[in-house]
Each structure stands twice: as C-alpha cells, then as structure tokens.
C-alpha positions in Angstrom: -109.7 131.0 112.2 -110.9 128.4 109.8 -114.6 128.2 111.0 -115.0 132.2 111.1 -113.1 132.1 107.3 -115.4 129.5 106.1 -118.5 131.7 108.0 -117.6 134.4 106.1 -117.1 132.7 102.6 -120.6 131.4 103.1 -121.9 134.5 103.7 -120.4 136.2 100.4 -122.0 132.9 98.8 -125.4 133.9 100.0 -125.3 137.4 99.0 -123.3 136.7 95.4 -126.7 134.2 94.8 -128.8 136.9 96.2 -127.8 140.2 94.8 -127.5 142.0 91.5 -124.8 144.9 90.5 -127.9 146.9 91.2 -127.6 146.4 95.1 -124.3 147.6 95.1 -124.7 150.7 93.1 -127.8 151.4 95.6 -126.0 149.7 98.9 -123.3 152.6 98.0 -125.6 155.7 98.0 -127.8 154.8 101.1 -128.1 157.3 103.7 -126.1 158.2 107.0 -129.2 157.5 108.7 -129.3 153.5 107.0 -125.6 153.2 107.5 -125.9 153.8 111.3 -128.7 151.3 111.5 -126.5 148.7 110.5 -123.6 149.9 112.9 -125.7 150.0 115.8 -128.1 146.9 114.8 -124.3 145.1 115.1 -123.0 146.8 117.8 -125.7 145.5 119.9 -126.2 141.7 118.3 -121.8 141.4 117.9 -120.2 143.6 120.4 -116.8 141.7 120.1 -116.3 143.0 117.1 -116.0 146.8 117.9 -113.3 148.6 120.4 -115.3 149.0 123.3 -113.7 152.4 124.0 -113.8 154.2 120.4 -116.3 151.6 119.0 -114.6 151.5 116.3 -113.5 147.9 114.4 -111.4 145.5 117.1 -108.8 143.2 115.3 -109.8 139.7 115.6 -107.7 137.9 118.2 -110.3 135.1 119.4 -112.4 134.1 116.9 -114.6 131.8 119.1 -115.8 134.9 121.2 -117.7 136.1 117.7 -118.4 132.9 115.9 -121.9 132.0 118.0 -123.6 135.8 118.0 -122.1 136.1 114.4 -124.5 132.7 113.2 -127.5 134.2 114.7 -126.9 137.4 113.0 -126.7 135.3 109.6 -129.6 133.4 110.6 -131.5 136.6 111.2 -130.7 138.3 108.0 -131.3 135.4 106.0 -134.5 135.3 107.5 -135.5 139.2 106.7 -133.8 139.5 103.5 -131.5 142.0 104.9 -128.6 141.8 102.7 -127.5 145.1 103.2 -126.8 144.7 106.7 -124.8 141.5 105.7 -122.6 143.1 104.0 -121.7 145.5 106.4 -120.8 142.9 108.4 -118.5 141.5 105.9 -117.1 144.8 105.1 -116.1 144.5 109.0 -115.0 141.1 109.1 -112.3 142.2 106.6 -111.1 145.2 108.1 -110.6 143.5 112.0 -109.2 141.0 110.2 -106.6 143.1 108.4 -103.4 141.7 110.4 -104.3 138.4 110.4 -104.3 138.0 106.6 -101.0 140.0 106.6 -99.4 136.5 109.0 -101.6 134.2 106.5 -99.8 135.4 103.6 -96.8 135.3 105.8 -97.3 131.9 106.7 -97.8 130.5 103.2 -94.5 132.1 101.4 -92.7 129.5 99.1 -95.8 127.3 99.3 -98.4 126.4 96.7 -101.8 124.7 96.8 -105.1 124.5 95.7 -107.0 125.1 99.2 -107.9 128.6 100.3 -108.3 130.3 103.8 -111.8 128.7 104.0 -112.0 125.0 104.0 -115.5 124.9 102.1 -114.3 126.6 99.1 -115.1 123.8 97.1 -118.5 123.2 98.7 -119.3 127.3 98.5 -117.5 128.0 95.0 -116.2 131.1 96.9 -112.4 131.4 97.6 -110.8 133.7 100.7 -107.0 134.4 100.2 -105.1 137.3 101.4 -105.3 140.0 99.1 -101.4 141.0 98.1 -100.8 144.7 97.7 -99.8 146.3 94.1 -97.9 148.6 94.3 -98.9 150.6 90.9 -102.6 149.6 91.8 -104.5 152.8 92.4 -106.6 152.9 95.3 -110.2 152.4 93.2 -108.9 148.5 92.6 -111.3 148.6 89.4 -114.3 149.3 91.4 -115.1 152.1 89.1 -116.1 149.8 86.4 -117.9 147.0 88.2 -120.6 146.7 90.8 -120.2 143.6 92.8 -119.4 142.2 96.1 -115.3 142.6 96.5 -115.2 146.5 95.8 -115.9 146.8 99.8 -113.1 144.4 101.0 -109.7 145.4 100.9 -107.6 142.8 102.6 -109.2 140.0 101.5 -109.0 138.3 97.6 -112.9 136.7 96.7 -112.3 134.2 94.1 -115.9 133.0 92.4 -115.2 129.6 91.1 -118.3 129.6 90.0 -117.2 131.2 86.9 -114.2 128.5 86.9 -115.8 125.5 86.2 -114.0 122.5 85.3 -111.3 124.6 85.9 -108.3 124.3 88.6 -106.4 127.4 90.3 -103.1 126.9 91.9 -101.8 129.2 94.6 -98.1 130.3 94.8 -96.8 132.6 97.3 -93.5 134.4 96.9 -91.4 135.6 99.8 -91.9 138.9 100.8 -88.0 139.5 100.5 -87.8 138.5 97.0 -87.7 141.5 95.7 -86.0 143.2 98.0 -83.7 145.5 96.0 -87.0 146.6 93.9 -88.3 147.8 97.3 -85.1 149.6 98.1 -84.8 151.2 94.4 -89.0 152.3 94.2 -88.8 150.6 90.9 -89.2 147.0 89.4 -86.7 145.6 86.4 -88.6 143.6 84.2 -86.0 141.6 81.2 -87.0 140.3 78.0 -85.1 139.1 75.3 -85.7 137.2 72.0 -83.2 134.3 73.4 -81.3 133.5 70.1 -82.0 133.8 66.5 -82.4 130.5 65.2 -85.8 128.2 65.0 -84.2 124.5 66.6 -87.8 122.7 65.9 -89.4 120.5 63.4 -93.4 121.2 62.8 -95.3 117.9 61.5 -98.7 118.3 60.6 -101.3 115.3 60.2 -105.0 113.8 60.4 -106.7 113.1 63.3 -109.9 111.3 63.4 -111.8 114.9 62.6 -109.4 117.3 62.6 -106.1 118.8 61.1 -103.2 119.3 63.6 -99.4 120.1 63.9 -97.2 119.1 66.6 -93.8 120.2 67.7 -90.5 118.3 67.8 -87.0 119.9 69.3 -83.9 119.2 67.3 -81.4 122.2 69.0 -78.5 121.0 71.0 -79.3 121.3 74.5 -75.6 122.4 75.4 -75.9 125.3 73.6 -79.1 126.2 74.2 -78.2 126.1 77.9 -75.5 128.8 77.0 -77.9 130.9 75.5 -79.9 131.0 78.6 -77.2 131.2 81.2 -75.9 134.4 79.0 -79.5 135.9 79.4 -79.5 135.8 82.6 -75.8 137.0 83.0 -76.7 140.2 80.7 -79.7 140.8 82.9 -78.3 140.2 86.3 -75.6 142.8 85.3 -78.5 145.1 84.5 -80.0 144.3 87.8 -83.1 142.7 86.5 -85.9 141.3 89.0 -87.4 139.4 86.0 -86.2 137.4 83.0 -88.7 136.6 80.6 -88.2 134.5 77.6 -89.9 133.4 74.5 -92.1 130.4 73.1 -91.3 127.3 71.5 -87.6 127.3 72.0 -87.1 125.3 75.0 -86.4 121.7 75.6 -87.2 119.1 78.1 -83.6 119.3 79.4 -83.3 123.1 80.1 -84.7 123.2 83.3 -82.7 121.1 85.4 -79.6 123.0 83.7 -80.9 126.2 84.5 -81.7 125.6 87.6 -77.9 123.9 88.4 -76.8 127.1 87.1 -78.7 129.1 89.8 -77.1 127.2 92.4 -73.9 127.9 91.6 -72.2 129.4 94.5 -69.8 132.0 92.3 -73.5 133.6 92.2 -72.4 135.1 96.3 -69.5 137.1 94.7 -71.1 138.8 91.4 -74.7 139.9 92.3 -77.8 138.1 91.8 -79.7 136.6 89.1 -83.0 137.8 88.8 -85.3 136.8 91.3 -87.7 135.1 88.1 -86.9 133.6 85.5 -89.8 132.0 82.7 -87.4 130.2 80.9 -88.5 129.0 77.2 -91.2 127.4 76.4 -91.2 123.5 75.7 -93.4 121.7 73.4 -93.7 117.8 74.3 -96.0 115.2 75.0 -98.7 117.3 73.7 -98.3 120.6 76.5 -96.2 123.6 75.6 -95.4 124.4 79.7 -93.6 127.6 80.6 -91.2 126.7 83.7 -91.0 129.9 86.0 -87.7 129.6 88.2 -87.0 131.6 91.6 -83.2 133.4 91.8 -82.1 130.1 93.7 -83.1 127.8 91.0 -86.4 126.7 92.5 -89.5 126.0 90.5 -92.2 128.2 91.4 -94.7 126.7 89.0 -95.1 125.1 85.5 -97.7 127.3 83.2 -99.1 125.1 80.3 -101.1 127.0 77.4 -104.3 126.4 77.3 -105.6 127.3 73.9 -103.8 126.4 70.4 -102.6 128.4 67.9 -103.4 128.1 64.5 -100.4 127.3 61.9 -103.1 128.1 59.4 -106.9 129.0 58.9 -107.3 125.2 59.6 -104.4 123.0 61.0 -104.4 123.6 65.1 -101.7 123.4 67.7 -102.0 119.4 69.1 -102.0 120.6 72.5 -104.3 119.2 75.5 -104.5 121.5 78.1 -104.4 121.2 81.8 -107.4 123.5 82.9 -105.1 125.2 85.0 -103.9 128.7 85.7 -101.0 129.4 88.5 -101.7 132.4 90.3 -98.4 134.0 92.0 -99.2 135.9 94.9 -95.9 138.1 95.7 -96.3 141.4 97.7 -95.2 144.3 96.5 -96.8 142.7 92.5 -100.1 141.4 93.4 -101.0 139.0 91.6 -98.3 137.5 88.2 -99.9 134.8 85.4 -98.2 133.8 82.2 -100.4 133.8 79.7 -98.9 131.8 76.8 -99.1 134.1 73.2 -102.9 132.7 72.2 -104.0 132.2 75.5 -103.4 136.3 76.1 -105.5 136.4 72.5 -108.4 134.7 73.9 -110.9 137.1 74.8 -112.7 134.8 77.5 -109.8 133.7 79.0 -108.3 137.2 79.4 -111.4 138.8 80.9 -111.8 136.1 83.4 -107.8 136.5 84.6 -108.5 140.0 85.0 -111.5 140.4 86.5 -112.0 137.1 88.6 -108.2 136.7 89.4 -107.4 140.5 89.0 -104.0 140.0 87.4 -102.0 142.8 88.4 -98.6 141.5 85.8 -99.2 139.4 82.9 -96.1 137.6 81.5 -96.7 136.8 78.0 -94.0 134.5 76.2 -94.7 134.5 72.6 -94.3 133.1 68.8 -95.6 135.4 66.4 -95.5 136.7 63.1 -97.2 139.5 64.2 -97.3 142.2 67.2 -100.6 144.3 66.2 -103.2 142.1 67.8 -101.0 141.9 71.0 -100.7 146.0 70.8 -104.7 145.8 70.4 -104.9 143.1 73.2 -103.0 144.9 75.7 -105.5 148.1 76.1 -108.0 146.1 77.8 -105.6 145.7 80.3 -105.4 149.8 81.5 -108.6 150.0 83.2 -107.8 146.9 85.3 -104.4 148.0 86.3 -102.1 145.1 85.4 -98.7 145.8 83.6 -97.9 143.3 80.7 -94.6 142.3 79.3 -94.7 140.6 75.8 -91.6 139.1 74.1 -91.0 137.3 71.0 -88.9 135.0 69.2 -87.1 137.2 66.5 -86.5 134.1 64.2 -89.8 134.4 63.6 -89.9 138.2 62.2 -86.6 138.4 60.6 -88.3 138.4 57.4 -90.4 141.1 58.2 -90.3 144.9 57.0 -88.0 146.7 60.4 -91.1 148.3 61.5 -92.9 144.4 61.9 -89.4 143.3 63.5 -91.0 143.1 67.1 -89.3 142.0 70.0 -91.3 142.9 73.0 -93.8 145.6 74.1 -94.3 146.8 77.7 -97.6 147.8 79.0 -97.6 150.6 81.8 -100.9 151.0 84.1 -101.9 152.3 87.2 -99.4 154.6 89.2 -96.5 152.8 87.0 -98.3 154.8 83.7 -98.7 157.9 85.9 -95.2 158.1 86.6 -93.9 157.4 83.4 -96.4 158.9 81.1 -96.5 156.4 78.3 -98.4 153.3 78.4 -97.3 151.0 75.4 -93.8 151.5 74.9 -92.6 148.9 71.7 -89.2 147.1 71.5 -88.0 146.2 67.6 -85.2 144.6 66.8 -81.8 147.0 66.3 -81.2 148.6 63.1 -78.4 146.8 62.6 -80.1 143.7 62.5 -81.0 141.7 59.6 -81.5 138.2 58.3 -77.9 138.1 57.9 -76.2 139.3 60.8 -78.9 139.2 63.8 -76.6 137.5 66.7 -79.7 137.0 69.0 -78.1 139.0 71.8 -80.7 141.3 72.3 -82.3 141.8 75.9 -84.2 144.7 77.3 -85.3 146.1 80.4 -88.5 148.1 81.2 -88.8 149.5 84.9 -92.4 149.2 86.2 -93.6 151.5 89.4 -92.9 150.0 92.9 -93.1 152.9 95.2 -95.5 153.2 98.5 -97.5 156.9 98.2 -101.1 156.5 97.9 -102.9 157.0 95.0 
C-alpha cells in the first residue's frame, strides 16, 4: 500500500502545482458527456480498478495489480496536460480505497508520529492520513467556501505542508472506543471549569538584548493544587463528562505525574469513569507554557506548547520560545481536536491555517484573560468551517470585573451540533453569588456537543 499511497500523494502534488481554484470551479460544471470520457478513458487504460460486473469502483485489495498501468496513466496525462482526467482518477483512488483507510486508522489508535500514509511526504510536501469522521460535520466539509483539490476526496485527509514551513505536525490517534458512552448517548459532554480562584504565580519582567519581556514563576503548593484537580475531575466524572478542560497559567511541573497516579487508581472500576480527556493546567517553565492533555487511564496523549506570546502590556511580551509544533488528535466520532493556547486562538494566521489546512473539527482553548469579547469575536470564523470550540478562563483573573465581564467559558456550536441546538455561542459567567470575597473556585460546567449518525 505504501507505493500506491505515495503514487497518489505525488499526483495531488502535480495537480496542487498545476491548477488554480479556477479548475475546480470549472472541473465541477463539466458535462456528462466529459465526465464519461474520463470513466471510459480509465476503464480501458486501469481496469482493476472498476467491478468488472457493475463497473462500478472495486476496493483495493492488491495494489501491485494497479500500480504499473496506473504510472503510465500519470505519465500520459502529465504529458497532455490532462489534469482533469487526473483527478478523476484520484477521486477513485479514494473511494476503492475507503476500507482500507478505515484498518489504517484502525491500526494507528494510541499511536503518534510525524510520518503519514505516504512515505514521500516530506519529499512531496503533500500528507495522506485517514480522514476521521465528525460527527456534527455536515456533508459539504467546507467545500462551499473553497475551490481546491480535497473537496472531491472523502476518506482521505490532504495535508499541504507547503503552507507549514518550518513547521512540525504530530499525529495522534485515539481509540475508537474512547468515547464510547458519547456514542451510546448521541451526545458529547464537554467540562470546563475555572480550576480555583487564586493566582499561585510570580510575573518578573526584564531587558533583553532588544526587547522587553516577562516570564512566569509558580509559587502554589503542589499538594493542593493536586486536590483542586482531582476534585475537577470528580465533579465532572459524576456529571459524566467525556472532556475536562482547564485553564492557563495555573499549572506546575509536578501536576502531571500526580494526575495521572490519580487516573490509575483502581477505586476508578467501582465509581464510573473519569473523563476520557483531560487538558490539565497550563505550566509556564523553562521558557514554554505546554498544555498536558491526559487519556481517562492517565496516559499522555500529547503536550501542546503555545506558540505565540501574550502581551502583559502594549510592550513587555510573554518570554516564550516556541516549538513550531501543533498536535493534531485524530479520534473518530470528533474529527480532528487542537488546543490552541488563549493568543495562539487570537492569531489570525495561525487560526486560518488550523482550520482550513488541518480542518479542526474541536478547538480546546485554555485561557488567561481579562477579557472574553475578542474570543466571542474570534469564535465566528469558526461556523463556516464546522469546528465546535470550548473556551475557559481563569476567574482570578476577572474577579475584579463588572458581573457581566466575569467570564468563565463560552461554548461554540457548529455544524449539525448548532442545528440541533439552535444557539451557537452560548456564554458561561461566574454565579451571582460570586464575588471577590466569597468566590470558592468550584465552578465547572458542561456543554453537550452533537454526536449522532443521520446525514446531513
């Protein structure tokens, strides 16, 4: 299989250097007459690849009984310029190979890399992974608002790293049973809660050689902190929460391990589960501020570090030194989940290339703000492109602020999930009971997202 998916990613190569959105919007309206051109013209140069009975697509069982007549038919295209007819083929390449990327991404669960399906993805800058279904992702997949290449394959995710350069993506891939009771229920919790009330860090700004900065340093108590966590994830395993998501800044290097002894706990077998997630706070050291997402079991799926600083004021930036790297969580059921650490959501470029090169389908977004409107603004970009959001904030960091600034999450509906429910933005503030003086830092709330199986 790896010589026909590397084939086919050099192919998409060919056609993304030699086509415009143009050739799609025309490939689209050609006649019946043109379309059965191309069928026949590769019914007679390819005829593994249709049923010899119904002529219509055969899976792909043997790849070495295509691979020689499909070069030639490369060879011969190239030659006349036909890119229409290459993409037919590649149209058909994806759907016989529709099982087989179902027992790829079957294969892969728990694991994470780098490498795609196709070995030359480095060489090619094109990427082949299964595509993971969505299940609030309506039927279009944003091919209503863009004219390119991977509107016409549906099993299949095209990854351009052309437009990642310099840039690393990492793979993960969730088990299929992970969210198993979301699947039984049609619907999929998602927790967030502010984590506790009080700010446990130190900010110390200085001089570099050319610029101003400010850096981070933890001064909580790591017990306790600890306890704030485990009693997170107690209040949302008792409201059956698939996901946990917690806020910025208030982590420490020693959280992880205890969170994830916690996990492992047997007692878990006789009082439900945790929730199969968990992005735990986030820590600030050694010049990173990584988000640590953990599985039910304790397990590190991956460790998210922000890539763009905030700014403490108009001109002292966060001393961060990012990674270059986004984790992209392929789990079926979700599609595609990144955590997008508060400015890295806020960065325009950044965004747009998450949701239209990586097509995001849930954004995590762990936060420290003293403000929730440009979020709010942020989040309608994300409606055309289908992908849910779940924002949460620290509330030490609004307690000061009029009640209708006190911000502790927002949830962003799309897709199916906004069909169903109607709303789209739906805002969490603190309680009304809460103030500067008696806020216990208890709060934790729980948004449902879509997660049944019609069709759109």
């Amino acid at each position: 299989m790896r010589d026909l998916y590397n084939l086919i990613a050099e192919i998409i190569s060919y056609l993304l250097k030699n086509t415009n959105p143009d050739f799609y919007r025309r490939y689209k309206s050609r006649t019946k007459k043109k379309a059965d051109e191309e069928r026949e013209f590769l019914l007679q140069k390819i005829p593994a690849l249709f049923d010899r009975e119904t002529k219509g697509t055969a899976e792909i069982v043997k790849p070495e009984d295509l691979l020689p007549d499909l070069k030639r038919v490369y060879e011969q295209c190239q030659g006349e310029n036909n890119q229409g007819t290459l993409l037919y083929l590649v149209k058909k390449l994806d759907a016989a190979l529709q099982n087989q990327l179902r027992r790829e991404f079957e294969s892969r669960q728990g694991e994470h890399t780098e490498e795609c399906l196709n070995s030359n993805w480095n060489t090619y800058k094109v990427g082949l992974l299964p595509r993971c279904e969505c299940r609030w992702e309506r039927k279009h997949r944003g091919s209503q608002h863009r004219d390119r290449i991977d509107n016409f394959l549906h099993n299949f995710l095209l990854i351009d790293y052309g437009n990642w350069a310099e840039w690393r993506i990492e793979h993960h891939f969730l088990s299929a049973s992970l969210f198993a009771r979301a699947e039984g229920e049609g619907k999929l919790r998602v927790a967030f809660s502010p984590f506790k009330k009080e700010d446990d860090f130190l900010i110390s700004e200085y001089e570099t050689q050319e610029e101003q900065r400010f850096s981070i340093e933890y001064t909580g108590q790591a017990d306790a902190d600890a306890d704030y966590v485990k009693k997170r994830i107690d209040q949302a395993a008792e409201k059956k929460a698939d996901v946990l998501l917690l806020p910025e800044m208030l982590g420490n290097t020693e959280m992880e391990n205890r969170i994830s002894e916690y996990l492992q706990n047997p007692g878990w077998l006789n009082r439900g589960s945790p929730p199969a997630l968990i992005v735990l706070p986030t820590v600030w050291s050694g010049h990173t501020n990584t988000a640590c997402l953990l599985d039910g079991t304790g397990g590190v799926v991956c460790r998210q570090e922000k890539q763009y600083s905030f700014s403490l004021r108009e001109s002292v930036l966060e001393d961060i030194r990012p990674d270059r790297t986004v984790h992209l969580i392929h789990g079926e059921g979700v599609g595609r989940i990144v955590i997008l650490i508060c400015k890295d959501f806020l960065t325009e470029d950044y965004l747009s290339r998450v949701l239209a090169d990586l097509k995001a389908t849930l954004l995590l977004i762990p936060s420290y703000s003293t403000g929730y409107h440009d979020f709010e603004m942020k989040l309608g970009k994300l409606l055309a492109e289908d992908c849910c959001a779940v924002w949460v904030n620290a509330c030490s960091v609004v307690r000061g602020s009029a009640p209708e600034d006190r911000r502790m999450g927002m949830v962003l509906r799309t897709g199916k999930a906004r069909l169903k429910s109607g709303e789209h933005v739906r805002c969490f503030g603190c309680p009304e009971e809460c103030t500067a003086r008696d806020c216990t830092g208890d709060c934790l709330e729980v948004c449902e997202l879509y997660y049944g199986r019609e069709v759109s």
